[in-house]
PALOTI-380534 format. One record per residue: x, y, z of N, C-alpha, C, CB in turn; residue number from 0. Coordinates in steps of 0.2 Angstrom, whole numbers, plus 5000, padded with zeros to 4 digits. Glycine has a CB too. Layout:
PT   n.X   n.Y   n.Z  ca.X  ca.Y  ca.Z   c.X   c.Y   c.Z  cb.X  cb.Y  cb.Z   nr
PT     X     Y     Z     X     Y     Z     X     Y     Z     X     Y     Z  NUM
...
END
This chain:
PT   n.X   n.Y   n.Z  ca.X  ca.Y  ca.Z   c.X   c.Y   c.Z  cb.X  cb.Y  cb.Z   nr
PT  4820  4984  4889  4824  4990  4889  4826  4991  4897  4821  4996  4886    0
PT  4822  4990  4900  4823  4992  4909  4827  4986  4911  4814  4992  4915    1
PT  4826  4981  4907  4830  4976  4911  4837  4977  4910  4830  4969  4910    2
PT  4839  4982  4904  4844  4979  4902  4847  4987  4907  4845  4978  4892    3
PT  4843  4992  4907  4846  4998  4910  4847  4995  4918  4841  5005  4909    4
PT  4842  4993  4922  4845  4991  4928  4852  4985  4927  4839  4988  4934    5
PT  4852  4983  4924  4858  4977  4922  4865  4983  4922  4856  4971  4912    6
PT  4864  4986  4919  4869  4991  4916  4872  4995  4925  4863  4997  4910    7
PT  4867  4998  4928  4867  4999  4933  4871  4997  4939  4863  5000  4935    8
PT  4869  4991  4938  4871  4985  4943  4878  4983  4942  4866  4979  4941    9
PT  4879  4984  4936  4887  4981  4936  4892  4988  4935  4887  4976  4927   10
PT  4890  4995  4935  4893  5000  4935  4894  5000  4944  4890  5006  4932   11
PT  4892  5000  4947  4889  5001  4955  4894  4995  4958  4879  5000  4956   12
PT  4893  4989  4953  4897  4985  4956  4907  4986  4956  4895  4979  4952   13
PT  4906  4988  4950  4913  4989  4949  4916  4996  4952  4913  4988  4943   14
PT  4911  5000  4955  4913  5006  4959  4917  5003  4966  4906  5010  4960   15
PT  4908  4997  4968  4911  4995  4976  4918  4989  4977  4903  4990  4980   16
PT  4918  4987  4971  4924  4983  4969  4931  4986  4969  4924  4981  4963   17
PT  4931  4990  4965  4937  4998  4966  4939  4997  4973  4932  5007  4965   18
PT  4935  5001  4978  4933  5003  4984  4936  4997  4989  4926  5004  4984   19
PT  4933  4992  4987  4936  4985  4992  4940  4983  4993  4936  4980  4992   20
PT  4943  4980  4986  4951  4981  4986  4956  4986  4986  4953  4978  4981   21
PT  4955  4990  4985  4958  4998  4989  4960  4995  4995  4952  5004  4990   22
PT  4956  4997  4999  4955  4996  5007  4958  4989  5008  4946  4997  5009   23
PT  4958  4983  5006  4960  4977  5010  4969  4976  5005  4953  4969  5008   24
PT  4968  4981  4998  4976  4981  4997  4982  4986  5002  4978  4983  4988   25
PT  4979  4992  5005  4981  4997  5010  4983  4993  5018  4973  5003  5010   26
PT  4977  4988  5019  4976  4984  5024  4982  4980  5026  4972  4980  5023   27
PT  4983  4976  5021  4988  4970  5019  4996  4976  5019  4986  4965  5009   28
PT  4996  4979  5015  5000  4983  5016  5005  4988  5024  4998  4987  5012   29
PT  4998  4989  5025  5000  4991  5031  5003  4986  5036  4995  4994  5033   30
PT  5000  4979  5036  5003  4971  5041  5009  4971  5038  4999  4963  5039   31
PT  5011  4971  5030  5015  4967  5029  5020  4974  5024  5012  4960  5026   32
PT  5024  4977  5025  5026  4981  5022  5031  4980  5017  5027  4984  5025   33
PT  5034  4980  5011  5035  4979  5006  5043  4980  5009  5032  4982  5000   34
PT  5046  4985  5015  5053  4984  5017  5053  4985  5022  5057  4987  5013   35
PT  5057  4983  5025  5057  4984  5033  5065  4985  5035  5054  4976  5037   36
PT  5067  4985  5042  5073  4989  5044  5080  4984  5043  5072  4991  5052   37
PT  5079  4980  5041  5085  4975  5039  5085  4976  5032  5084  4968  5041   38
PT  5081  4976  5027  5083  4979  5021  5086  4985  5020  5079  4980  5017   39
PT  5083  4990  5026  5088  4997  5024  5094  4997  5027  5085  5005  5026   40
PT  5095  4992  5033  5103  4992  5035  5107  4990  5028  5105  4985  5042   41
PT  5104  4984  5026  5108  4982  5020  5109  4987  5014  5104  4976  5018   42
PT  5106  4990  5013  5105  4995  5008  5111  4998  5010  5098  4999  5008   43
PT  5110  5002  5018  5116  5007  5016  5122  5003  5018  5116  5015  5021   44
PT  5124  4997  5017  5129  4993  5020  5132  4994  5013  5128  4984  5022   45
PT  5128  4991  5008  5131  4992  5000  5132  4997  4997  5127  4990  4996   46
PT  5131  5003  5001  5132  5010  4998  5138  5013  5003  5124  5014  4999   47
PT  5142  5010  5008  5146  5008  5014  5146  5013  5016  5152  5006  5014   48
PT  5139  5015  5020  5137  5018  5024  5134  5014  5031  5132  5023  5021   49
PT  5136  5017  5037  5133  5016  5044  5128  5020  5045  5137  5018  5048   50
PT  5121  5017  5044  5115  5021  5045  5115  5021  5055  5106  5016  5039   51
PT  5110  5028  5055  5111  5028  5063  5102  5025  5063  5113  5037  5068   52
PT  5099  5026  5070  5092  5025  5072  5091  5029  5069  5090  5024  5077   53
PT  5090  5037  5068  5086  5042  5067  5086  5042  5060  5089  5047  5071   54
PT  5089  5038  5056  5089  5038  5047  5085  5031  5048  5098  5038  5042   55
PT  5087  5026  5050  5080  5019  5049  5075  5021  5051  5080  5012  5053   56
PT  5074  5023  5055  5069  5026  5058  5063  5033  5054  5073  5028  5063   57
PT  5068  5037  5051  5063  5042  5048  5063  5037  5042  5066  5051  5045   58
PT  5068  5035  5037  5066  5031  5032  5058  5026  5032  5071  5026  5033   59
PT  5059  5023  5039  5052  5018  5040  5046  5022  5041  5051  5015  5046   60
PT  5048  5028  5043  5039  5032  5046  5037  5034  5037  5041  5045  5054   61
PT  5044  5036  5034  5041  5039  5026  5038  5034  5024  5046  5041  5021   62
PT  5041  5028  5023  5038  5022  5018  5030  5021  5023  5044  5012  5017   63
PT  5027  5020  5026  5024  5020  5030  5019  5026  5030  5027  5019  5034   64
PT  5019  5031  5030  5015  5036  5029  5012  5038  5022  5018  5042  5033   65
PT  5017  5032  5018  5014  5033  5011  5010  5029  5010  5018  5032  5007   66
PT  5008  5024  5013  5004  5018  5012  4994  5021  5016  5009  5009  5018   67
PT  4995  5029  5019  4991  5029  5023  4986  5031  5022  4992  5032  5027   68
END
């Protein structure tokens, strides 16, 4: 019975620090590599035939960005 309860332990505890790991190294990766960047949103508002200025790529980027934080 003890073995089976530290076995039990072991693999809850694991799958806590597992959670936790990848969290932190998918946040990581994200942060290097971000799922869009400032040439997609030009393009975006090209197709919507809008002239985006800096101050709209710009807040755009800080938002996608502060979401990943």
């Amino acid at each position: 019975m003890s073995n089976f309860v530290t076995a039990a332990i072991s693999v809850i505890i694991g799958m806590i620090v597992g959670f936790f790991a990848s969290r932190y190294m998918f946040k990581k990766e994200l942060k290097k590599n971000p799922p869009i960047n400032e040439k997609m949103i030009r393009a975006m508002f090209r197709e919507m035939g809008r002239k985006p200025s800096e101050a709209q790529i710009n807040r755009i980027m800080k938002n996608i960005t502060d979401q990943y934080k």
